[in-house]
BAGU-446186 format. One record per residue (C-alpha): residue number from 1; chain; x, y, z. Coordinates in Angstrom, 3 decimals. Layout:
N
<r k="NUM" c="A" xx="X" yy="Y" zz="Z"/>
...
//
This chain:
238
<r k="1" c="A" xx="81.125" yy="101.848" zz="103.778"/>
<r k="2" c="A" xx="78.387" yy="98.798" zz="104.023"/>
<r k="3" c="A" xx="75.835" yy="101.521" zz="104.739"/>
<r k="4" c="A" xx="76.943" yy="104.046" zz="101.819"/>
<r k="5" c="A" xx="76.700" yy="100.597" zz="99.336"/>
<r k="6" c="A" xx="73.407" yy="99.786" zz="100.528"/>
<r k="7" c="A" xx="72.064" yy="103.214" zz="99.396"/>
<r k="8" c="A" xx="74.337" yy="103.526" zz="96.440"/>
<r k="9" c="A" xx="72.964" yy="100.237" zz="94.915"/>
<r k="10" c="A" xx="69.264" yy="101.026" zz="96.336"/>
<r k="11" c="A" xx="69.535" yy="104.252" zz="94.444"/>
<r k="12" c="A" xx="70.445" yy="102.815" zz="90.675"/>
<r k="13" c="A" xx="66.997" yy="101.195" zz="88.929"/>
<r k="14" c="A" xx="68.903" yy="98.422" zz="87.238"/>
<r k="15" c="A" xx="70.356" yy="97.094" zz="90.661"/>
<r k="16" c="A" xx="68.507" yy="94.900" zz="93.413"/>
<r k="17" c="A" xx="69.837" yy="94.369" zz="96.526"/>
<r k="18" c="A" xx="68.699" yy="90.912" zz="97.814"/>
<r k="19" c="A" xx="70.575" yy="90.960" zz="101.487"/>
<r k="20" c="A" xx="71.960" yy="93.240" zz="104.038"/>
<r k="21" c="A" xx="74.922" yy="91.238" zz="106.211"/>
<r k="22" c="A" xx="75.709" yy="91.816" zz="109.921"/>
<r k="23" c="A" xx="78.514" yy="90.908" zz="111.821"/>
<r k="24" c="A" xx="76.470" yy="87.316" zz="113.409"/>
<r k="25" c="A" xx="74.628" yy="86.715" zz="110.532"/>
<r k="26" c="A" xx="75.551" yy="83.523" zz="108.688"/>
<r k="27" c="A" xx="76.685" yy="84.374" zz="105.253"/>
<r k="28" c="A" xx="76.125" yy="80.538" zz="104.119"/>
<r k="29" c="A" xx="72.604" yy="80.857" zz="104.719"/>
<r k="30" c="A" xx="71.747" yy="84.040" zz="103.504"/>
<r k="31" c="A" xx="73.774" yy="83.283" zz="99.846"/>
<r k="32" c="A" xx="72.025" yy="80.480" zz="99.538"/>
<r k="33" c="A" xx="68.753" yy="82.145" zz="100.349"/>
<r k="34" c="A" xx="68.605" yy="84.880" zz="98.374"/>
<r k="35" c="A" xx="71.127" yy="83.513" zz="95.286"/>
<r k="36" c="A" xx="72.893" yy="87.142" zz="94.382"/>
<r k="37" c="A" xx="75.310" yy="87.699" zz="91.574"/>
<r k="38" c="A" xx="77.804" yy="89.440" zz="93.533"/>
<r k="39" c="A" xx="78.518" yy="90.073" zz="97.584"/>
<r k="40" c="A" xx="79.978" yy="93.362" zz="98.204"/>
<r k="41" c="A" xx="82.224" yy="93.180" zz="101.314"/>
<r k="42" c="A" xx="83.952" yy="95.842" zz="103.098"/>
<r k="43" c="A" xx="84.470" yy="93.818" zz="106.229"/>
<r k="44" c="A" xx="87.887" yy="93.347" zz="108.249"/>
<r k="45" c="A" xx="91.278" yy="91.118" zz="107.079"/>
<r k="46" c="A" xx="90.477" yy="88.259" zz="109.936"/>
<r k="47" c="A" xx="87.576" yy="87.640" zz="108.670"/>
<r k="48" c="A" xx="87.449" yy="88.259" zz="104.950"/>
<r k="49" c="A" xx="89.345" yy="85.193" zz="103.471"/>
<r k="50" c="A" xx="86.439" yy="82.988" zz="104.973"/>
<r k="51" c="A" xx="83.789" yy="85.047" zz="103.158"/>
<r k="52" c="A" xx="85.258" yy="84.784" zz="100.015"/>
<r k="53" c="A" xx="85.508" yy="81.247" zz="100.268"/>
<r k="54" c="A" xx="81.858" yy="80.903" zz="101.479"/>
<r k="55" c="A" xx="80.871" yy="83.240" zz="98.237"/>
<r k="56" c="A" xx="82.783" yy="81.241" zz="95.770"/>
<r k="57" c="A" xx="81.161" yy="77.851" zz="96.911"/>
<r k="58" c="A" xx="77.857" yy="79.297" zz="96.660"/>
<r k="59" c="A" xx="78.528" yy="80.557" zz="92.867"/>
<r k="60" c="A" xx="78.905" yy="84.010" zz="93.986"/>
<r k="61" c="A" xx="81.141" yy="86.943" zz="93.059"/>
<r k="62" c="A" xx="82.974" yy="88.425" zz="96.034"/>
<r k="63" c="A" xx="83.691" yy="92.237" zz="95.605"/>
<r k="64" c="A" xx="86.238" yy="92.811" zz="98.019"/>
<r k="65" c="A" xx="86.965" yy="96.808" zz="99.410"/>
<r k="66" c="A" xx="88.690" yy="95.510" zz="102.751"/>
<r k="67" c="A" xx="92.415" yy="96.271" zz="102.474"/>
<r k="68" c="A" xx="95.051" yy="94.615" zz="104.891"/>
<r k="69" c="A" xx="94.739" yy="91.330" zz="103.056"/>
<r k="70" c="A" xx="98.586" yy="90.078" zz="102.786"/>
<r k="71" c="A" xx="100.433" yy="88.980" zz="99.875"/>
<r k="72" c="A" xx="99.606" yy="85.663" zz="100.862"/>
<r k="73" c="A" xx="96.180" yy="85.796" zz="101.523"/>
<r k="74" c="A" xx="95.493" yy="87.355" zz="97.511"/>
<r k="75" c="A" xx="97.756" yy="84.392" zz="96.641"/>
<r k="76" c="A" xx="95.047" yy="81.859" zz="98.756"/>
<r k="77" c="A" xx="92.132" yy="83.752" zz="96.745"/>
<r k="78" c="A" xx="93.530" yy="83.728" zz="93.468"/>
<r k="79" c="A" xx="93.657" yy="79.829" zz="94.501"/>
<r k="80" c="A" xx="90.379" yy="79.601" zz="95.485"/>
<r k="81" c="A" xx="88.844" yy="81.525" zz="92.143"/>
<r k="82" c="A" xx="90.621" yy="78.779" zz="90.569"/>
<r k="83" c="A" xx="89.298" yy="75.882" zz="92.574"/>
<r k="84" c="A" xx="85.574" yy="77.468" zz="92.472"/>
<r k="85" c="A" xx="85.934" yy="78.261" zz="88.561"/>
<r k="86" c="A" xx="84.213" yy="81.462" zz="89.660"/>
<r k="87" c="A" xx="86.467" yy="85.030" zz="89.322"/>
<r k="88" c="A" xx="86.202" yy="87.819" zz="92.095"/>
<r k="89" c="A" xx="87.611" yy="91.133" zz="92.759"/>
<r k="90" c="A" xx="89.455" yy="92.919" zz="95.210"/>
<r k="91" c="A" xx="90.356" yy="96.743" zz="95.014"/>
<r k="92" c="A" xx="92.380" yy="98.277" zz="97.343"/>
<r k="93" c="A" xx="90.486" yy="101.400" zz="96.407"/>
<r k="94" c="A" xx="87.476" yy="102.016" zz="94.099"/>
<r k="95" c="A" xx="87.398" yy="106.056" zz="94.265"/>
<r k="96" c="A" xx="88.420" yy="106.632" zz="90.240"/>
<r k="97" c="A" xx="90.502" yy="109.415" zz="90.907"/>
<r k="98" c="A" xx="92.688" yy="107.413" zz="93.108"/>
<r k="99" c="A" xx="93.100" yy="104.829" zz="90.439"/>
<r k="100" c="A" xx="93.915" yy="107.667" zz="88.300"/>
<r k="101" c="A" xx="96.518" yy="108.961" zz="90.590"/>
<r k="102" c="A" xx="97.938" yy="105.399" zz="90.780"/>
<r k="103" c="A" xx="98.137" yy="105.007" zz="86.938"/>
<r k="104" c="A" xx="99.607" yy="108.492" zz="86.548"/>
<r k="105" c="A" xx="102.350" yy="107.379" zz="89.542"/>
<r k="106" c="A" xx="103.276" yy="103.943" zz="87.176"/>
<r k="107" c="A" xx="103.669" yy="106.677" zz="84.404"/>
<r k="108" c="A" xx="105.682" yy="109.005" zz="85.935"/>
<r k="109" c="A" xx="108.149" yy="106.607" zz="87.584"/>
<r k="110" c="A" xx="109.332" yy="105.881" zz="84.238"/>
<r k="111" c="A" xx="110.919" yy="109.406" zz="83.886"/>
<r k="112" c="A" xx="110.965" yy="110.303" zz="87.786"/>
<r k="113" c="A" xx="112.087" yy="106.804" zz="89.661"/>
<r k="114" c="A" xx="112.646" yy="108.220" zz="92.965"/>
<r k="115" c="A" xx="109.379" yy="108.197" zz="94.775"/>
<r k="116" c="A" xx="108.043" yy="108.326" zz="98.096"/>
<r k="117" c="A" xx="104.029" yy="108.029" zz="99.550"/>
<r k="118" c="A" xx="102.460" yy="109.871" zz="102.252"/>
<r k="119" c="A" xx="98.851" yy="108.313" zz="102.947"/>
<r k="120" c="A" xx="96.312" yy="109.452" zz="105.123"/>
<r k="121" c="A" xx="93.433" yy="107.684" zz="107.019"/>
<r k="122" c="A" xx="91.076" yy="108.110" zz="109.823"/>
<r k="123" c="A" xx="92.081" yy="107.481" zz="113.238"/>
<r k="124" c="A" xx="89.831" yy="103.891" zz="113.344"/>
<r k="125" c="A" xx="91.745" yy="102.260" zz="109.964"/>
<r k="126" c="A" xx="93.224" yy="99.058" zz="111.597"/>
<r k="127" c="A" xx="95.533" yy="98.794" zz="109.045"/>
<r k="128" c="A" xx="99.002" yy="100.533" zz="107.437"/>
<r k="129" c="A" xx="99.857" yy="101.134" zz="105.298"/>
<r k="130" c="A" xx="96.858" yy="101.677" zz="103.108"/>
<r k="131" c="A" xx="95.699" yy="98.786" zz="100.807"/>
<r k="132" c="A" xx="96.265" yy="101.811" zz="97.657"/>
<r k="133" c="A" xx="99.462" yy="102.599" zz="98.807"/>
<r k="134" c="A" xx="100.912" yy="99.477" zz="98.641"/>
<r k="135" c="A" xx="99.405" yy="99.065" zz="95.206"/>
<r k="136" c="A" xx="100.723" yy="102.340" zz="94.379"/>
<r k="137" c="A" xx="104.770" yy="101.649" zz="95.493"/>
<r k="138" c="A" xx="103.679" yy="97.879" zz="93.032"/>
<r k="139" c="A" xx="102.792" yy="100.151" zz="90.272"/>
<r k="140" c="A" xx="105.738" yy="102.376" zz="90.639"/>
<r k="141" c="A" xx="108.047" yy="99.965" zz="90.782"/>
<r k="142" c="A" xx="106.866" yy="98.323" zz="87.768"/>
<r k="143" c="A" xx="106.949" yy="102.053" zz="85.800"/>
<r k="144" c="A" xx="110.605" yy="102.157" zz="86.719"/>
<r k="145" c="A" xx="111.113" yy="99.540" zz="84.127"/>
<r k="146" c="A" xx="114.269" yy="98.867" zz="85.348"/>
<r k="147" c="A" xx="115.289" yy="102.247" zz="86.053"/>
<r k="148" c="A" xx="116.914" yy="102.264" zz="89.656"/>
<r k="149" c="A" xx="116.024" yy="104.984" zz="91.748"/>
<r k="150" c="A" xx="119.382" yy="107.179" zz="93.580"/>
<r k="151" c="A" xx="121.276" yy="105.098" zz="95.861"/>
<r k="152" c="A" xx="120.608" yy="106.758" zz="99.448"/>
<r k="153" c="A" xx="123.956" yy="107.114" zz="102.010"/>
<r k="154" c="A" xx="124.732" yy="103.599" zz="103.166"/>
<r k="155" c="A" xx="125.618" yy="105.668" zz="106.428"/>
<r k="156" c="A" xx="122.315" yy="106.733" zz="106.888"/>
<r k="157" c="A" xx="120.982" yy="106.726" zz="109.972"/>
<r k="158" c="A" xx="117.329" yy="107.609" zz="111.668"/>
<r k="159" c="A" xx="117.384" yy="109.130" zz="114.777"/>
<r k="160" c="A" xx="113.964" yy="107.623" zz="115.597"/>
<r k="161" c="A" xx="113.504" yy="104.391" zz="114.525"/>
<r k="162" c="A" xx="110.943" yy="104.166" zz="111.242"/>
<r k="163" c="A" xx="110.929" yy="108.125" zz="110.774"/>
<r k="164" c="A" xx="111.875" yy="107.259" zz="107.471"/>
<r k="165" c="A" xx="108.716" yy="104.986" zz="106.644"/>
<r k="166" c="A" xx="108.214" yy="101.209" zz="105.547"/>
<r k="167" c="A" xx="109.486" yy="99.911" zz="102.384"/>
<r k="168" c="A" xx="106.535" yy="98.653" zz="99.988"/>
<r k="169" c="A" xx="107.402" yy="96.839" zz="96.391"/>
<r k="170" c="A" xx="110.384" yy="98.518" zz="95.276"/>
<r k="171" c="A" xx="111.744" yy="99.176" zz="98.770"/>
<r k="172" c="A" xx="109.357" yy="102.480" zz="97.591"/>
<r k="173" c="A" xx="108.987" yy="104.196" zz="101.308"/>
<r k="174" c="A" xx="105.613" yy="104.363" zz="102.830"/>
<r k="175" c="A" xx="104.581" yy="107.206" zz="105.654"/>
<r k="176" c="A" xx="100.781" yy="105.948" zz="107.309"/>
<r k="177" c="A" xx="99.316" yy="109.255" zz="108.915"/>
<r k="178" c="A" xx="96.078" yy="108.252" zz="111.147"/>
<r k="179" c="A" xx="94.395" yy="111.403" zz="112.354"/>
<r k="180" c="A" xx="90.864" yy="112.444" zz="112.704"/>
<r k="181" c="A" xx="89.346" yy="114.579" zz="110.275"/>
<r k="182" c="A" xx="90.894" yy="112.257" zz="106.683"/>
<r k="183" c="A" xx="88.770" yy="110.004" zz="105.210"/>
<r k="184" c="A" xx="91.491" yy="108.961" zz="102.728"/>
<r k="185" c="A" xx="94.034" yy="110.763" zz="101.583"/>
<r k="186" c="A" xx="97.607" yy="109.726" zz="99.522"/>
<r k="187" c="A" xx="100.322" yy="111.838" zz="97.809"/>
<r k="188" c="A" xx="103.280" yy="110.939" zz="95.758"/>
<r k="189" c="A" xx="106.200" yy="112.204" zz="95.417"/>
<r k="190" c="A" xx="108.669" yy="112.473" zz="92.926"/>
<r k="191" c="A" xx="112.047" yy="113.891" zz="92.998"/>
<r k="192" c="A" xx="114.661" yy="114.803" zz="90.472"/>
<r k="193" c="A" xx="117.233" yy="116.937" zz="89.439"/>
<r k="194" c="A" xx="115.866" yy="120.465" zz="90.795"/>
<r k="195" c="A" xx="112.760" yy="119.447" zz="90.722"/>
<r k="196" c="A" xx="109.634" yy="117.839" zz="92.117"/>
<r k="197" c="A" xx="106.375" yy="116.315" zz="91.354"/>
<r k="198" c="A" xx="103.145" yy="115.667" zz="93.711"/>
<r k="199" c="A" xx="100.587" yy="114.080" zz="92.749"/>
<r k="200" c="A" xx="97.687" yy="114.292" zz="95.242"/>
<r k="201" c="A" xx="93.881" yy="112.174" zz="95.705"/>
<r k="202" c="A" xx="91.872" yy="113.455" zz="98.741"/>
<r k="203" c="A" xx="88.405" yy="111.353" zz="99.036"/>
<r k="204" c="A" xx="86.483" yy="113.771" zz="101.298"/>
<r k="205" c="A" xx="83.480" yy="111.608" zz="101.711"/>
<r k="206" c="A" xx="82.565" yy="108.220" zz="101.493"/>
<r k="207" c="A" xx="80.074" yy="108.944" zz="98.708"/>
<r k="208" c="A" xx="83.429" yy="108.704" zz="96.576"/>
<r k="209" c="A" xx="83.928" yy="105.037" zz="96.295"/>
<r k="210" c="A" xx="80.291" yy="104.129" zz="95.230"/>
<r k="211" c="A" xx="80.611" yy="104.640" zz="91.306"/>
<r k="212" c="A" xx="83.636" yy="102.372" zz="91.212"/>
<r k="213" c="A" xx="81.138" yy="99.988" zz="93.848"/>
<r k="214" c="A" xx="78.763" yy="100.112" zz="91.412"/>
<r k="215" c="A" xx="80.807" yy="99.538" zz="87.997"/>
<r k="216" c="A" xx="82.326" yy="96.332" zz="89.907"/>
<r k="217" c="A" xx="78.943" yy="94.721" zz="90.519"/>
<r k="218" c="A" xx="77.717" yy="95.701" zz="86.425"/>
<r k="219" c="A" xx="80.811" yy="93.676" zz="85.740"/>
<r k="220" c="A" xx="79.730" yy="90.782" zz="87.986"/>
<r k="221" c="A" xx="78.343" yy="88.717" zz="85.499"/>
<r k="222" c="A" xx="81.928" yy="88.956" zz="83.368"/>
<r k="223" c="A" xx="83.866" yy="87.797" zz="86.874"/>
<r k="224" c="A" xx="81.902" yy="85.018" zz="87.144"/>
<r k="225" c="A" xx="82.484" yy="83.546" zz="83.654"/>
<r k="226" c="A" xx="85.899" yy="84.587" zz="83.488"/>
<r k="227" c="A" xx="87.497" yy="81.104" zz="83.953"/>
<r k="228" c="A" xx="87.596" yy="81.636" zz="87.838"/>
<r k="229" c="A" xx="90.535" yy="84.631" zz="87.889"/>
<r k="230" c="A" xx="91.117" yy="86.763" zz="90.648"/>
<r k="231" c="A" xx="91.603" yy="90.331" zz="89.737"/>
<r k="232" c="A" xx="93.276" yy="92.916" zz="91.709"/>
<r k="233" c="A" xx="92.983" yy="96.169" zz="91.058"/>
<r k="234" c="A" xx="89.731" yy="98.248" zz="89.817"/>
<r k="235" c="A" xx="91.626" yy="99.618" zz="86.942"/>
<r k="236" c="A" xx="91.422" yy="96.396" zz="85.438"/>
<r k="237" c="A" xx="87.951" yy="97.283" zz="85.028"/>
<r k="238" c="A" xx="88.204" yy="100.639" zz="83.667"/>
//
């Protein structure tokens, strides 16, 4: 991802990239050297917090892609915006047709409540479920608007322990697939009386995310004098 973001942004004429971060490199230094807008990072969860901090004290807009960030740590961000007076973003996806498929999901739980997710990653994600499909099972449950999904048999029982998936926001279940050959993949879906709906985003190549990259960092300059909110999501972009 670091590598498709460093050609993405090379490629666009109104865009400069100032700095190209390694894993020992010390991100302190290097803000305060070269004084960007924006730091795109699509590191790891152990390390990310940290680097958003580090941004924020430097006057810099963190444009987070790294998912597996808990409730808690976007809680200790939006905190940190706040003490920096400087705003960020973090996406748990920035492909547009997977924000699309999210917003149509919120939509269709309205009519549709019962829902499950299938997601889909490479075999080296280290994390599950999928930073979008835990944002998608939020979104759903806040389409239900209060609409309760069908009761399942309280004598229920799974033969193999977690066959039936994870419960995300809305006790919405979760299946993580991690199998060579997916970059990212996610369907939903819906069930009702005699009848079904699937929505479906495949990102095939990496190349995907980079025009959602790239309208995060034009909207930089807005983050930054935004009163020093966090905002989650992309679509909040759109």
């Amino acid at each position: 991802m670091g590598r498709e973001a460093v050609a993405a942004i090379q490629a666009e004429p109104d865009l400069q990239l100032v700095a190209e971060i390694e894993r020992d490199d010390n991100l302190a230094e290097i803000l305060a050297a070269t004084k960007p807008i924006a730091l795109v990072d699509f590191s790891v969860p152990d390390s990310i917090v940290g680097s958003i901090e580090t941004a924020l004290k430097q006057g810099v807009v963190p444009i987070v892609g790294t998912t597996g960030l808990s409730p808690a740590d976007v809680t200790h961000v939006r905190e940190l915006c706040r003490q920096y007076k400087r705003g960020a973003l973090i996406a748990p996806n920035f492909a547009i047709g997977a924000l699309l498929m999210m917003r149509f999901a919120r939509d269709a739980a309205r009519y549709l409540p019962d829902a499950e997710i299938i997601e889909m990653h490479h075999e080296k994600k280290l994390d599950a479920p999928s930073g979008t499909a835990a944002k998608t099972a939020e979104m759903i449950a806040e389409g239900r608007a209060g609409t309760l999904p069908t009761a399942l048999p309280t004598d229920a029982v799974e033969k193999i322990a977690g066959s039936r998936g994870g419960l995300g926001v809305g006790d919405v279940p979760i299946h993580s697939v991690r199998l060579p050959g997916f970059v990212a993949s996610q369907m939903v879906i819906f069930g009702g009386p005699g009848q079904t709906l699937t929505l479906r985003h495949d990102s095939i190549d990496r190349k995907s995310f980079m025009p959602g990259v790239l309208l995060a960092i034009r909207h930089a300059s807005l983050l930054a004098a935004n009163g020093g909110e966090l905002v989650y999501g992309l679509e909040n972009l759109l």
